[in-house]
C-alpha positions as CSV (number, residue, x, y, z in Angstrom):
1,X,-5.0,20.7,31.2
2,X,-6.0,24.1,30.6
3,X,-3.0,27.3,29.6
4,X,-0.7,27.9,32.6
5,X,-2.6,31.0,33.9
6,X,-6.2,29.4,34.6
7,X,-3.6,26.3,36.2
8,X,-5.6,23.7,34.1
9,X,-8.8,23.5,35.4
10,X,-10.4,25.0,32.4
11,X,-9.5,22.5,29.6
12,X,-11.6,20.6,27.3
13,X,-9.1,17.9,27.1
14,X,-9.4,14.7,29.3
15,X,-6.7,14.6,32.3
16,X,-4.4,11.7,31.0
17,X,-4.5,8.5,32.8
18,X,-1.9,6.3,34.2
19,X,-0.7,3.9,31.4
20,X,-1.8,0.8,33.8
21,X,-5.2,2.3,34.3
22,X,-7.3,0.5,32.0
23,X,-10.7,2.0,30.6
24,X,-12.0,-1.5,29.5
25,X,-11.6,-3.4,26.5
26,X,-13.5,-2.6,22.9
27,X,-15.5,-5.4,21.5
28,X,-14.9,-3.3,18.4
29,X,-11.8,-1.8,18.1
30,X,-11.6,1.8,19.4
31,X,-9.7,2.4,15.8
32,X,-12.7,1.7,14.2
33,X,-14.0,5.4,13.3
34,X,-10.3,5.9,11.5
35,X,-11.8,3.3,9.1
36,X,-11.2,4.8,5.8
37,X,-10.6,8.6,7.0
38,X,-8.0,9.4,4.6
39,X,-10.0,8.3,1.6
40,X,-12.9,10.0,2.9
41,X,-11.2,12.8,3.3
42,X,-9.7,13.3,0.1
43,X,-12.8,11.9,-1.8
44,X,-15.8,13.3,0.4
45,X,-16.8,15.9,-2.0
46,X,-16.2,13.4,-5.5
47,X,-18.1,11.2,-3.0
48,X,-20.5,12.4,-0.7
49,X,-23.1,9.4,-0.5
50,X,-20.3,6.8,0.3
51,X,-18.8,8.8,2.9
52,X,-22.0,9.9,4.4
53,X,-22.7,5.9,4.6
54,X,-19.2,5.1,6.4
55,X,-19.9,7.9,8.9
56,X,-23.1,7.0,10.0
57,X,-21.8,3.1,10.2
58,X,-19.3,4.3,12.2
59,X,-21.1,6.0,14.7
60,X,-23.0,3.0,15.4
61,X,-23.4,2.7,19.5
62,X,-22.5,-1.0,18.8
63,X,-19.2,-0.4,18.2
64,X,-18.2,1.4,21.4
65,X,-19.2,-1.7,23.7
66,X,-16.6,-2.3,26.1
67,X,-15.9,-5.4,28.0
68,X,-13.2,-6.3,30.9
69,X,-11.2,-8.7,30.0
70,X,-8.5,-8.6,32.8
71,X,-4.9,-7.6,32.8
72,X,-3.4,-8.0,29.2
73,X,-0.6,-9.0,27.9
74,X,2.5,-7.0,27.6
75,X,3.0,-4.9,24.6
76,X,-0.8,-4.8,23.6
77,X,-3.2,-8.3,23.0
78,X,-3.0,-10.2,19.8
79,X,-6.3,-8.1,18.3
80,X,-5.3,-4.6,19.0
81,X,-1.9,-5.5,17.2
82,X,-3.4,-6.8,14.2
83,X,-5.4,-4.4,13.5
84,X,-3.0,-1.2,14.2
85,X,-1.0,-2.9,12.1
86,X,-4.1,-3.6,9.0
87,X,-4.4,0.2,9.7
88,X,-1.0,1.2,8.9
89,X,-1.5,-1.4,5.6
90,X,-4.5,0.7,4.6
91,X,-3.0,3.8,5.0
92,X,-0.1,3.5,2.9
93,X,-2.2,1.3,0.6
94,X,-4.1,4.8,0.9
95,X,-1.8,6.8,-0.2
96,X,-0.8,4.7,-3.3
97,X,-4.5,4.9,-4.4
98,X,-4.5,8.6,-4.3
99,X,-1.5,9.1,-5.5
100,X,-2.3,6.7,-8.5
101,X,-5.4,8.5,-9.1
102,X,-3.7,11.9,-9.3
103,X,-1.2,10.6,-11.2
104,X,-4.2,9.0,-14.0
105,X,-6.1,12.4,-13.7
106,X,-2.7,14.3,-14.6
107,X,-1.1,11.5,-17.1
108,X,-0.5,12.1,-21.2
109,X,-3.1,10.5,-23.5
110,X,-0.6,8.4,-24.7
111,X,0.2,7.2,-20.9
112,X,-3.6,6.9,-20.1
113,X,-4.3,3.2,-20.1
114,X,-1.1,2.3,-18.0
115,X,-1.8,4.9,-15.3
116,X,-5.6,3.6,-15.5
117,X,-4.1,0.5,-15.1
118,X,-2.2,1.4,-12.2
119,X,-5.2,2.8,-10.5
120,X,-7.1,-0.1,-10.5
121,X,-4.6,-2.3,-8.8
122,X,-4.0,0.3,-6.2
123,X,-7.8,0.0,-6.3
124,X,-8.0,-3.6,-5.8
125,X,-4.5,-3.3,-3.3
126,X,-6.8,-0.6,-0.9
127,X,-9.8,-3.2,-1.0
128,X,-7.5,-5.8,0.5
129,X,-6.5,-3.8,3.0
130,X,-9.9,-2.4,3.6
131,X,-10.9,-6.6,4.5
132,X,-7.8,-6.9,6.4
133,X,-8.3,-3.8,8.8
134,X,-12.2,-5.4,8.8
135,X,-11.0,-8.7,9.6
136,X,-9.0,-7.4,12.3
137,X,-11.6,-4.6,14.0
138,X,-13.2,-7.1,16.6
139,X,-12.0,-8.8,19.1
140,X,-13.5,-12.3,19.2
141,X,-12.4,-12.9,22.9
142,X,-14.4,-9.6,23.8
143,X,-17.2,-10.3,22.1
144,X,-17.5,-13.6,23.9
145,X,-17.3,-11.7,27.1
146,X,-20.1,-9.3,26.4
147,X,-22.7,-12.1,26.0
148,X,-25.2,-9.3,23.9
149,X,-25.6,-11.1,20.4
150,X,-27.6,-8.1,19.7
151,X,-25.1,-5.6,20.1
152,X,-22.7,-7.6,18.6
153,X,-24.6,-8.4,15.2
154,X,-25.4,-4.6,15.4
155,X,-21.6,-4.0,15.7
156,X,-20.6,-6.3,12.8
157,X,-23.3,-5.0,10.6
158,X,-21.9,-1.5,10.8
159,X,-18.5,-2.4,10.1
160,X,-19.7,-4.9,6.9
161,X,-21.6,-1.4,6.1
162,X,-18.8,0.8,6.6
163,X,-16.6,-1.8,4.5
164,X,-19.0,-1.8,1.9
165,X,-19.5,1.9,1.5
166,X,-15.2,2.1,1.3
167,X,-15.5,-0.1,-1.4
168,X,-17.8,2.0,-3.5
169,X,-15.8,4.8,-2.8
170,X,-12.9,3.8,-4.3
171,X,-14.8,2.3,-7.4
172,X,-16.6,5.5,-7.8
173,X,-13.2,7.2,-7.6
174,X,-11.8,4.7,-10.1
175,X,-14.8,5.4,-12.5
176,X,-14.6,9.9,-11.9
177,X,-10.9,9.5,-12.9
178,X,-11.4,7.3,-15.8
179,X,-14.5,9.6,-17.0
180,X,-12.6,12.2,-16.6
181,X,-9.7,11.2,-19.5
């Protein structure tokens, strides 16, 4: 889909396929490199190592195995659901670490230990939702299908990797924040 004058053919962007054409089904779901990507990106710098460790978990080959499962149901399979809907849980849960965290950097002596406070439950509220989108990021009926155990222990050690490494992340932010006062 290139500008109008080259009609197209000079794009970088795939064509777009019918919405019944089906490209298989992820083992590990296709989501999976969002894991964390808000955090990373506002952290990366206060963080390096832990993102660096996410990425590279991310990009494991594991995690792209695809599998054909059939025709699915309408309105998505159980899986995919639960986890778009552990991803929207971990972004807003997100958003009220890092806006706790701002909110501890910025807050009055007197306020400190409530907003520190504040930041570790949205720690420990981000955490949750970091095992929920976790919990949620294979499909079990896939993984059946693909008959690798290989693969699929390689694909679940990334994601326990990647999960880990978010962890750290948000203690270390925790701990920069709390340092910092």
């Amino acid at each position: 889909m290139g500008s109008k004058d080259d009609g197209g053919a000079n794009s970088d962007e795939p064509e777009p396929t019918e919405p019944d054409k089906k490209q298989g089904d992820h083992v590990f779901a296709k989501g999976a490199q969002k894991f964390g990507k808000e955090l990373r990106s506002a952290a990366k710098d206060a963080t390096l190592s832990d993102a660096s460790e996410i990425d590279d978990a991310l990009a494991n080959p594991a995690l792209s195995t695809k599998v054909n499962k059939g025709p699915g149901p309408a309105g998505g399979d159980p899986q995919s659901t639960g986890f778009g809907q552990a991803m929207q849980q971990q972004r807003a849960a997100t958003r009220e670490f890092l806006s706790a965290a701002e909110e501890a950097s910025m807050s009055p002596q007197a306020q400190q230990a409530e907003a520190q406070a504040a930041l570790r439950q949205a720690g420990n509220n981000l955490k949750s939702a970091n095992q929920n989108v976790l919990k949620n990021i294979e499909d079990t009926q896939a993984s059946r299908i693909a008959n690798d155990p290989k693969t699929i222990e390689a694909g679940r050690a990334a994601v326990q990797k990647a999960g880990q490494a978010q962890d750290s992340m948000v203690d270390d932010v925790i701990k920069m924040v709390e340092a910092a006062e």
